[in-house]
Structure formats: structure tokens, C-alpha cells
PAMI-732785 format. One record per residue (C-alpha): residue in three letters; z, x, y. Coordinates in pm, 1 decimal, decimal comma, padded with zeros to 6 digits. Example, Ala and Ser with C-alpha at 12.3 -4.5 7.8 and 13.67 -1.06 7.14 Angstrom:
# PAMI-732785
<atom type="ALA" Z="00780,0" X="01230,0" Y="-00450,0"/>
<atom type="SER" Z="00714,0" X="01367,0" Y="-00106,0"/>
This chain:
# PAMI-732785
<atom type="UNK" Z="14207,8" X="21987,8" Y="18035,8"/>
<atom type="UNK" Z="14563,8" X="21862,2" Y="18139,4"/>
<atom type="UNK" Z="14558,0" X="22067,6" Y="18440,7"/>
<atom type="UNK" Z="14232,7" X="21886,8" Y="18541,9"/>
<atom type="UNK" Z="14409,3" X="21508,1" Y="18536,0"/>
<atom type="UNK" Z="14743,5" X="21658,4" Y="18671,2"/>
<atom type="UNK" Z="14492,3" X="21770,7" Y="18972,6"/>
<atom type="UNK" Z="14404,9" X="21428,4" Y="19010,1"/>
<atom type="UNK" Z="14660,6" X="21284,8" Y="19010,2"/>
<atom type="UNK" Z="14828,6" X="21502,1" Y="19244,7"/>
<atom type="UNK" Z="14543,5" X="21453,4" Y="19501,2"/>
<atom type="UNK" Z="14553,3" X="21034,8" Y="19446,8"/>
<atom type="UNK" Z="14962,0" X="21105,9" Y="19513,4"/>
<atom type="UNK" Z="14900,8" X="21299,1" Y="19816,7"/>
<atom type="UNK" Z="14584,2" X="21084,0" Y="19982,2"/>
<atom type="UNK" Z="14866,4" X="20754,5" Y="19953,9"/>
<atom type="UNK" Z="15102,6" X="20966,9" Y="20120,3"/>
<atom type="UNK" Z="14878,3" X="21123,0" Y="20381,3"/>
<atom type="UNK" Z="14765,4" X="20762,1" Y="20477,3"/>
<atom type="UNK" Z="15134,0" X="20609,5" Y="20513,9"/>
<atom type="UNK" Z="15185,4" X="20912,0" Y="20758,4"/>
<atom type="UNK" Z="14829,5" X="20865,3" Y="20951,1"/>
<atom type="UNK" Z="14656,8" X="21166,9" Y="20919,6"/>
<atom type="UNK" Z="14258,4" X="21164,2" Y="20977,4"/>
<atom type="UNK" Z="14039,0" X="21470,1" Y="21040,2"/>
<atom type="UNK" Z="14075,9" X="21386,6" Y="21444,6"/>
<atom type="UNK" Z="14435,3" X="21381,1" Y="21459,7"/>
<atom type="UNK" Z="14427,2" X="21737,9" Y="21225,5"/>
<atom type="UNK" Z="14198,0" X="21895,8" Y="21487,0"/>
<atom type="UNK" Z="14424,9" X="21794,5" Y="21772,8"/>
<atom type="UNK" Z="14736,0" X="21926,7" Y="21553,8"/>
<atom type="UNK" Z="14607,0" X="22248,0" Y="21433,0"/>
<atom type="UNK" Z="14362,9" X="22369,9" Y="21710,0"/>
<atom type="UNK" Z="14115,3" X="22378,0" Y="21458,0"/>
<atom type="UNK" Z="13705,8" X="22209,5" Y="21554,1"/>
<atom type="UNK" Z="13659,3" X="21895,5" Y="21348,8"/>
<atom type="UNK" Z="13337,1" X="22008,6" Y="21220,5"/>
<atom type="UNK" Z="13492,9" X="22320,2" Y="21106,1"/>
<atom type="UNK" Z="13707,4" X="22097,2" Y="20880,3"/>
<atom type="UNK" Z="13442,4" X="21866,0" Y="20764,1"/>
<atom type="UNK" Z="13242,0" X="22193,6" Y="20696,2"/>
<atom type="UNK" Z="13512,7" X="22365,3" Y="20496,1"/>
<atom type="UNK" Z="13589,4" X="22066,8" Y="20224,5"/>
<atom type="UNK" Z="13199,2" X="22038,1" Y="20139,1"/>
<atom type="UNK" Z="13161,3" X="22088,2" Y="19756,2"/>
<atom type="UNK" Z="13140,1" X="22463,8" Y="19665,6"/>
<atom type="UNK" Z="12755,2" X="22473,3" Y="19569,6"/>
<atom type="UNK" Z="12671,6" X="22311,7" Y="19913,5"/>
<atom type="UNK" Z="12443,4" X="22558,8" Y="20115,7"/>
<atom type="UNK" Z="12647,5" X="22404,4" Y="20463,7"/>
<atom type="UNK" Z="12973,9" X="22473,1" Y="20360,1"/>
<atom type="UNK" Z="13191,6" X="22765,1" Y="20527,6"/>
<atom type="UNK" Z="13499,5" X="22835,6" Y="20428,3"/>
<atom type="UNK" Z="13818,3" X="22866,0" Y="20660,2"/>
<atom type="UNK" Z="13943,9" X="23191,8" Y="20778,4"/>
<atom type="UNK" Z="14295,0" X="23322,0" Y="20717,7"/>
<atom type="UNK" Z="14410,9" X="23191,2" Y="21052,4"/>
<atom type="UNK" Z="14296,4" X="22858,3" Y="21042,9"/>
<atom type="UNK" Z="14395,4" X="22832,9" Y="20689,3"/>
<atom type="UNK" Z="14742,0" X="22925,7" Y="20784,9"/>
<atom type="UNK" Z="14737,0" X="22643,0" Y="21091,4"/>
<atom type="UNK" Z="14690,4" X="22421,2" Y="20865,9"/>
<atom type="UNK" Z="14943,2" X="22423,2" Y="20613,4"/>
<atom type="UNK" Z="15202,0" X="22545,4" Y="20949,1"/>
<atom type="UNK" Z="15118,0" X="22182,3" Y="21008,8"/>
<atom type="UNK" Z="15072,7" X="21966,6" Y="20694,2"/>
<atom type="UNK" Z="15299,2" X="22198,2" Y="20472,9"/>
<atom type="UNK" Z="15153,2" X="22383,7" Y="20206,2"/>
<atom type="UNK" Z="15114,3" X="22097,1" Y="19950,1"/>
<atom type="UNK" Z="14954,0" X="21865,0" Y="20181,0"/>
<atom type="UNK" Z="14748,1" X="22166,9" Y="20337,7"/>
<atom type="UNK" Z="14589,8" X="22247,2" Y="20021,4"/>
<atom type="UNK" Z="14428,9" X="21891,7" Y="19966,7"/>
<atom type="UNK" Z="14362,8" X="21730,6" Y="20311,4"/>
<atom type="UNK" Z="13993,7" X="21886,0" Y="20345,3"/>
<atom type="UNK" Z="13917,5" X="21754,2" Y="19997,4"/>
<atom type="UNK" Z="14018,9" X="21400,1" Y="20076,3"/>
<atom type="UNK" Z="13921,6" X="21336,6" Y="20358,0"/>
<atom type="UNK" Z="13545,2" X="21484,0" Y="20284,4"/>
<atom type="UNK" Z="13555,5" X="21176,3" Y="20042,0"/>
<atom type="UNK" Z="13654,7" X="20943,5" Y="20382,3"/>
<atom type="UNK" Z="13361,9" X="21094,0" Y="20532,5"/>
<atom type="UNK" Z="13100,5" X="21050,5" Y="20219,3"/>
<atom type="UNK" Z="13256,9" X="20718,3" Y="20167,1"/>
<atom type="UNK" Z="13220,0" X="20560,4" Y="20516,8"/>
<atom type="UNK" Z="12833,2" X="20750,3" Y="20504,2"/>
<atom type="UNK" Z="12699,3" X="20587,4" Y="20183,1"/>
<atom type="UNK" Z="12849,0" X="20229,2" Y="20315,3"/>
<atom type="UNK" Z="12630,4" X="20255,4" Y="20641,1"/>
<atom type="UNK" Z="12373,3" X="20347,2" Y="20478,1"/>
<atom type="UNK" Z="12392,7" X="20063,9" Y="20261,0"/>
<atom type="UNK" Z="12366,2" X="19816,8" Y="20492,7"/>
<atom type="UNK" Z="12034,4" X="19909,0" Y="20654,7"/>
């Protein structure tokens, strides 16, 4: 259970520090050579039937260019960008 909040926590740490330095899923794709929906495909929850996963290589682009902490949690945040900007659209219509 503590690993769980400390996993939070860590993500809320790095999405404050990921938005100081800029980073969106365009600028990623431009950095790391990697497609954006290959990105936006690869941080869909697990049990999603349209998620793929990375391969080794683009995997290792990305963390060449975030570092390996930041790697390891951009796709997850910034799906939530994505869901979040989605469910306020479709609010307003």
C-alpha cells in the first residue's frame, strides 16, 4: 500500500516538473523521433483493447531524452492531458 501513494506522489512531483520545463506529447515526438499517436497509444490503460506498447528502441529514445525518471512517467501523464482536455469538450456540447 505505501508503494501505491509513494507512486503518486512521485508522478504529481514529476507532472509539476515536466510542465515548468514545457514538455507536451508534440514537442516529445519532435525530440525523440517517435509518431505522436504512437505515444498517445502506448500510455492507454493496460486493459484497453487500442493500446500498444513501445518497442525497445523507442522506449530507449525516450528516456535518452527525458532521462530515465521522467521517461518512465511522461506517457502516463500526459494520457490524463489528453482524457482531460476530451471530457471538457465534450462537456460543452
Amino acid at each position: 500500500m505505501g508503494k501505491q501513494s509513494e507512486f503518486v506522489l512521485n508522478i504529481e512531483e514529476f507532472t509539476s516538473r515536466r510542465r515548468k520545463k514545457g514538455w507536451n506529447l508534440s514537442k516529445t515526438s519532435k525530440m525523440t523521433g517517435i509518431s505522436r499517436p504512437s505515444l498517445w497509444k502506448a500510455c492507454l490503460p493496460i486493459n484497453d483493447p487500442r493500446r500498444v506498447e513501445l518497442g525497445q528502441v523507442s522506449r530507449d529514445k525516450l528516456i535518452n531524452v527525458l532521462g530515465p525518471f521522467e521517461g518512465l512517467f511522461f506517457l502516463h501523464d500526459e494520457l490524463q492531458n489528453c482524457n482531460e482536455k476530451r471530457n471538457r469538450k465534450n462537456e460543452q456540447f
